[in-house]
C-alpha positions in Angstrom: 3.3 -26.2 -10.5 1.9 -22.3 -9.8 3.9 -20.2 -10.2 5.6 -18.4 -7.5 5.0 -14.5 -7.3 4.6 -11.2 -5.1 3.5 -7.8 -4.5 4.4 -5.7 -1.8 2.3 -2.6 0.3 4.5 0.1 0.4 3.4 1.4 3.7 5.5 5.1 3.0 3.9 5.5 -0.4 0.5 3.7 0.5 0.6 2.2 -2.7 0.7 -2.0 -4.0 3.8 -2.5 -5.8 5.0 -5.0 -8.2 7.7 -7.1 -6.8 10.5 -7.6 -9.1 13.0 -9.2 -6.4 13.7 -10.3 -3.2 17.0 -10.5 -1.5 18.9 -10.8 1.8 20.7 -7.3 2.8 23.9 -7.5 4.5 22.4 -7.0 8.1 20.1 -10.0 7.3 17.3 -8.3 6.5 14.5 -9.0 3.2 15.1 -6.1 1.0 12.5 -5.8 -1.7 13.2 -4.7 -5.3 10.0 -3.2 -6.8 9.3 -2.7 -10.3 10.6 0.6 -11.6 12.8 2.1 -13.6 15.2 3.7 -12.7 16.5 1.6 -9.9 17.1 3.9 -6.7 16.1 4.3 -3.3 12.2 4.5 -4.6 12.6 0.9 -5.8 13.5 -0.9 -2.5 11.7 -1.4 0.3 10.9 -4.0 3.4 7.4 -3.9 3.2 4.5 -6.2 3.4 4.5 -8.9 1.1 1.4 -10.7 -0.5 2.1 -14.0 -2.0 0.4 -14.9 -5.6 -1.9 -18.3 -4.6 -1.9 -19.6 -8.3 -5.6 -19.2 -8.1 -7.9 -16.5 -10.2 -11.0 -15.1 -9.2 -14.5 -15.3 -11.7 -13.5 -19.1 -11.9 -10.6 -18.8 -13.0 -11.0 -16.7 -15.6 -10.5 -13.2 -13.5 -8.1 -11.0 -11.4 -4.8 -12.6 -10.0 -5.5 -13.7 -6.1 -2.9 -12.9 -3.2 -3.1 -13.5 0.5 -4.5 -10.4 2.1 -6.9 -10.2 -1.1 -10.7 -9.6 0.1 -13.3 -11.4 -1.9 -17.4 -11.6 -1.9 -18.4 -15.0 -3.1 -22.1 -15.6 -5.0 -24.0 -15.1 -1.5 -22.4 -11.7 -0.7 -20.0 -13.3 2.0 -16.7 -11.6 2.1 -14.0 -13.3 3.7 -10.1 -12.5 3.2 -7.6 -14.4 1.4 -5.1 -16.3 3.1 -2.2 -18.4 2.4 -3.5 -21.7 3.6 -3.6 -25.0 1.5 -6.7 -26.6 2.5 -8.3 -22.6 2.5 -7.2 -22.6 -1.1 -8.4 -25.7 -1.9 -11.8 -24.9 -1.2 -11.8 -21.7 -3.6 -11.1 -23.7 -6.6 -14.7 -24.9 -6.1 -16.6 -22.5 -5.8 -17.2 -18.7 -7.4 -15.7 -15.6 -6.1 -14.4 -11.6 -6.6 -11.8 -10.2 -5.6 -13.2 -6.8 -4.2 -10.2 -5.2 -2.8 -7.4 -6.3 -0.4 -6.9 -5.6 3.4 -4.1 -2.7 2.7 -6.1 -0.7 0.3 -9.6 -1.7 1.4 -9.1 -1.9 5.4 -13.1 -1.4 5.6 -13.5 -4.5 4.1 -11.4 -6.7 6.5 -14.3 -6.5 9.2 
């Protein structure tokens, strides 16, 4: 079983953040708890979440993959992560990087 894990793009900070929990707010809204001390306002947030696939790059033996990651693969074609099974499926066989992700790196989500 992979474990189940996110990050979040903190649009007003334009930064990735760790994701330390998720949680319904009273209105029914996802409120995001990132991961920093101490816990305030700075900590919480509704932003875009990436999902962890359970999958590494450098096969296997690299950089934690997420959905909206961007990866080059042994022929130079970059392609972006998604969150698909049989899309996933078909990375465990074959050799990739991780080269950015479609927040950070919009330039490489042509």
């Amino acid at each position: 079983m992979r474990e189940i894990k996110f990050r979040a793009w903190d649009k007003k900070e334009k930064k990735m953040r760790e994701v330390r929990d998720l949680h319904w707010d009273a209105e029914g809204g996802l409120d995001v708890e990132y991961g920093c001390q101490p816990i305030d306002e700075a900590c919480h947030g509704s932003d875009t979440l990436m999902q962890y696939t359970g999958l590494k790059d450098k096969d296997g033996k690299g950089k934690e993959v997420y959905s909206g990651d961007v990866a080059k693969d042994k022929h130079g074609q970059i392609f972006e992560i998604i969150a698909d099974y049989k899309f996933l499926a078909h990375l465990e066989d074959i050799w990739f990087e991780v080269i950015g992700n479609i927040y950070e790196n919009p330039e490489l989500n042509k």
